[in-house]
N, C-alpha and C positions, 0 to 999 in steps of 0.2 A: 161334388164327387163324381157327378156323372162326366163322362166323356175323357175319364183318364185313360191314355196314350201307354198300352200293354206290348210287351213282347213274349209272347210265348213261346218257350225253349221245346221243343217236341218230336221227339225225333220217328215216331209214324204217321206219315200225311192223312189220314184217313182220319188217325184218332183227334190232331190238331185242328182240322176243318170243322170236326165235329162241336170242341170247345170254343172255337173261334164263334162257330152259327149260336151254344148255346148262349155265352158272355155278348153278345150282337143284342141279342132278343133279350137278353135280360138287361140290357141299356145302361149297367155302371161302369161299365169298362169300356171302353172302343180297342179295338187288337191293332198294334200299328204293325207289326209282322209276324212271321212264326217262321223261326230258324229251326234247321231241321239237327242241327250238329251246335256242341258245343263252341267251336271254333268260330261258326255262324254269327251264332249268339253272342259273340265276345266283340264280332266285328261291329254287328248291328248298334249295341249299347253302345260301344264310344258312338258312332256314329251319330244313331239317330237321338238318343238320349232319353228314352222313352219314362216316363210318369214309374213303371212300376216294370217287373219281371214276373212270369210263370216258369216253373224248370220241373219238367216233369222226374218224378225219381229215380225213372234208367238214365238219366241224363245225371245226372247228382251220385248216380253212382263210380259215374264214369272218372279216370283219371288225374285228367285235369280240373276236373271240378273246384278244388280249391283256389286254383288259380282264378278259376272265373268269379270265385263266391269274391276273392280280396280285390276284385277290382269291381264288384259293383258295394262291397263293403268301402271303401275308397272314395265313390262317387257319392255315397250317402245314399243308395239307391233303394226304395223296399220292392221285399221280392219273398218270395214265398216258394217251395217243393210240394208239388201233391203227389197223390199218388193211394192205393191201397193204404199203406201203412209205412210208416218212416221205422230202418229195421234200426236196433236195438246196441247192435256190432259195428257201427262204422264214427270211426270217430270224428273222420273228415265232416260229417254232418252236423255234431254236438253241434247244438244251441240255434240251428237254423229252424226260421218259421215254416212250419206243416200245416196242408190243410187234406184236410181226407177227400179220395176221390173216389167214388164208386162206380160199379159196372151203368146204375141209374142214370150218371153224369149229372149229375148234384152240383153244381158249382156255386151253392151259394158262401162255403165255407172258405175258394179261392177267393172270392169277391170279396170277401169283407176284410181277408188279409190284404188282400192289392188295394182297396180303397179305403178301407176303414169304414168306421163305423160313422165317423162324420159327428158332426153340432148342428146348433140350430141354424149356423150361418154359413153351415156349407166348409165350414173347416176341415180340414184332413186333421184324423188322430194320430199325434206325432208317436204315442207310444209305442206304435210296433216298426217304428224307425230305426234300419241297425244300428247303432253303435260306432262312432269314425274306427277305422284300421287304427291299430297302436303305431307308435308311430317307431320307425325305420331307417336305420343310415340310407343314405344314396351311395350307389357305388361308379365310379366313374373310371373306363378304362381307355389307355390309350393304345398303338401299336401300329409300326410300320414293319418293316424287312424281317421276316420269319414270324412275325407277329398273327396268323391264322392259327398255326399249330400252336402256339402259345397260350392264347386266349382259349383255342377248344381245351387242352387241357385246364386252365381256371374253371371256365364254363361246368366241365364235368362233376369236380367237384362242390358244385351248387345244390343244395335243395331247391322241391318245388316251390317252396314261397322263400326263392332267397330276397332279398332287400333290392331293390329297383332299380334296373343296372342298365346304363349308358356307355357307350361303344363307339369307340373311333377310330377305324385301321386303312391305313392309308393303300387305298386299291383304286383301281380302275372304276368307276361308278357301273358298266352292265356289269356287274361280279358282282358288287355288292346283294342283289336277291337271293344267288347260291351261295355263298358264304353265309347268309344268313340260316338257309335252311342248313348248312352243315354243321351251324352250331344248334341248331333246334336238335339235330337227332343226336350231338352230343350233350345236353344239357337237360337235368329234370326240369328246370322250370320254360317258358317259352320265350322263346326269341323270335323277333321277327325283325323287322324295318322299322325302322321308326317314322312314324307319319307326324304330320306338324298336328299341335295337339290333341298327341295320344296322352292322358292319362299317366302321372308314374305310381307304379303302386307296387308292393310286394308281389312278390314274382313274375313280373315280365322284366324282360332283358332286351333292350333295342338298341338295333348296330345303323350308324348314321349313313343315309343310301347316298350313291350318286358321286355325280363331284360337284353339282350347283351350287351346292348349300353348306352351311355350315350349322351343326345341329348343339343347339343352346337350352339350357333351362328356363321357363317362365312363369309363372301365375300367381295370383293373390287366394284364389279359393281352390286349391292343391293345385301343386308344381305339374305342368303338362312341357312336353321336348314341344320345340320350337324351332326350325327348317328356316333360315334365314339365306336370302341369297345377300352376298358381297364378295370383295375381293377377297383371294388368296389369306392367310394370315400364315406368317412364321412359315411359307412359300408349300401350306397346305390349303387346301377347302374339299372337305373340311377337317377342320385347325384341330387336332386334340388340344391347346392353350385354348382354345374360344368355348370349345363344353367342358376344359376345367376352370377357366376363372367365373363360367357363369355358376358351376357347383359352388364354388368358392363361395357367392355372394345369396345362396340357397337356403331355404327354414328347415333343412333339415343335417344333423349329423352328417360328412362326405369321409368317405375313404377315396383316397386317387390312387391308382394303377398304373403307372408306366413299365410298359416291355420293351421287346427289343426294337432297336429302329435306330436308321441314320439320321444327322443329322439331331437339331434339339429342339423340336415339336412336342408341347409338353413339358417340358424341363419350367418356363418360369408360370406355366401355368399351374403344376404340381406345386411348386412353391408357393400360390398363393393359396391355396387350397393349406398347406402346413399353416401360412402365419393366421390366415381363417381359425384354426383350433382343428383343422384335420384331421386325418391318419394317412399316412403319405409310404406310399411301397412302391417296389422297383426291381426289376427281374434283375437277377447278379451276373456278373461276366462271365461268367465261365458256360450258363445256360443260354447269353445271347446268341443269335445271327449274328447281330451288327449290333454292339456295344459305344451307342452314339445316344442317343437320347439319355439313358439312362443315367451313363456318364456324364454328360451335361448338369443334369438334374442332382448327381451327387457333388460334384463340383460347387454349386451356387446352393448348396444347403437345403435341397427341398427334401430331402432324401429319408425318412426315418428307420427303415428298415428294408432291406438287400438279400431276394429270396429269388430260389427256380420255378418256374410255374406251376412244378407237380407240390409245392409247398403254399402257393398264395390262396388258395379257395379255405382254405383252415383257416390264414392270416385274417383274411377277410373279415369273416364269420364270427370271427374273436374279437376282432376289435368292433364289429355290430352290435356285440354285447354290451360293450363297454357302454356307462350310464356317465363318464366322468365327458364323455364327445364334447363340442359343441353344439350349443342349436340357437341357431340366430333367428334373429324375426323372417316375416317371411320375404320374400325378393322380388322386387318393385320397380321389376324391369317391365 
């Protein structure tokens, strides 16, 4: 148990130095950093991948916090909220591990959540291990020519923990960072870039950066986006066909998205996503820009239903529910 590798979440510097000195001195946790902001926090865990969490309860009170809690629930991570007292009224918190913290700074009750109580052999106690996240469609979106304004209105109609959503609009690669942030300030849950692997878990939402790459599904111990450079595909990179047929071949439930756009990028990628056991949607002509992709894609039968963007965030979410999906093993690329 000793020397497990902490991140504590904390957002006044004074009061974290001080937890940081007492867990030091008391020798079962080592602090590998202490994020001052949620957002910190969220970056450091994929990052560094730390043994265990602290999230102090003005942090946990905060906003986003759900989203943070489903992606270290995701990672199989334990983690723990102190604080005074965990309140009563919030429901975003049900069922997360408390450990009381007092003016004294007592931390032996955060210690024993973060390391457990241990065996005779130095084991860690699995029981206060979260729970894996329930498990999730993926949703996968494509979009060229009018395809910003498109997607932000999908995007908006999201909850914060919508189902783990992958993004591919064919732009300029310096754009890609501001479009990203312009769909964060349209969308409850969070968007950002997708970095080679992040993590996919209920509610993030990642839009494929750059022109280098072509951004793909991969992993055996949960699906993480994967930044691959190669040529061109379907005279994209990156290919909306290359992150839908890697969906296609995914262990989880996939909904596919094609919007508007020239050209048929996407079209036999959606397709393979349908004969996978799918759910396959497609912005309808009269809401496109450019009625080329889509077209394409209803033509060659990938097509299963034909909606305006201010209707596909319902579609979504409806067929997320559905229990009849597919779910293949997992993908072993």
């Amino acid at each position: 148990m000793t020397g497990r590798r902490v991140l504590l979440a904390e957002g006044r510097p004074i009061r974290g130095r001080r937890l940081a000195q007492a867990m030091a001195e008391r020798g079962a946790v080592e602090i590998e950093t202490i994020a001052h902001t949620l957002m910190e926090a969220y970056d450091r865990t994929e990052t560094l991948a730390p043994d265990a969490v602290a999230i102090s309860i003005d942090m946990a009170r905060r906003p986003e916090f759900p989203m943070y809690r489903a992606l270290l629930e995701a990672m199989r991570m334990r983690y723990c909220i102190y604080g005074a007292a965990m309140p009563d009224d919030m429901a975003k918190l049900r069922g997360a591990p408390f450990a009381p913290l007092g003016d004294d700074m007592d931390i032996a009750a955060i210690v024993a959540r973060l390391g457990g109580k241990g065996t005779a052999d130095g084991a860690v106690d699995v029981a206060q291990r979260p729970a894996p996240a329930p498990v999730m469609p993926l949703v996968v979106i494509g979009a060229s020519t009018g395809g910003i304004e498109a997607i932000e209105t999908v995007l908006a109609g999201f909850p914060a923990e919508c189902p783990p959503t992958l993004i591919v609009q064919h732009i300029r690669g310096e754009f890609s960072g501001s479009v990203a942030a312009r769909f964060n300030r349209a969308c409850p849950a969070m968007v950002r870039e997708a970095r080679d692997g992040a993590l996919l878990h209920p509610g993030s939402v990642q839009l494929a950066p750059g022109n280098d790459h072509h951004l793909e599904i991969s992993g055996r111990q949960g699906l993480r986006c994967r930044l691959r450079p190669a040529p061109p595909v379907s005279g994209h990179r990156p290919s909306i066909d290359v992150l839908f047929r890697s969906a296609a071949a995914c262990a989880l439930p996939v909904i596919g998205v094609l919007l508007t756009g020239m050209g048929r990028d996407g079209a036999e990628g959606l397709l393979a996503i349908r004969r996978a056991g799918g759910t396959t949607l497609a912005q309808d002509r009269d809401s496109c820009v450019v009625f080329g992709m889509p077209r394409v894609a209803s033509e060659i039968g990938a097509v299963e239903r034909a909606l305006p963007p201010r209707q596909m965030a319902a579609a979504i979410l409806a067929a997320a529910a559905e229990p009849r999906r597919k779910r293949c093993e997992e993908e072993t690329r």
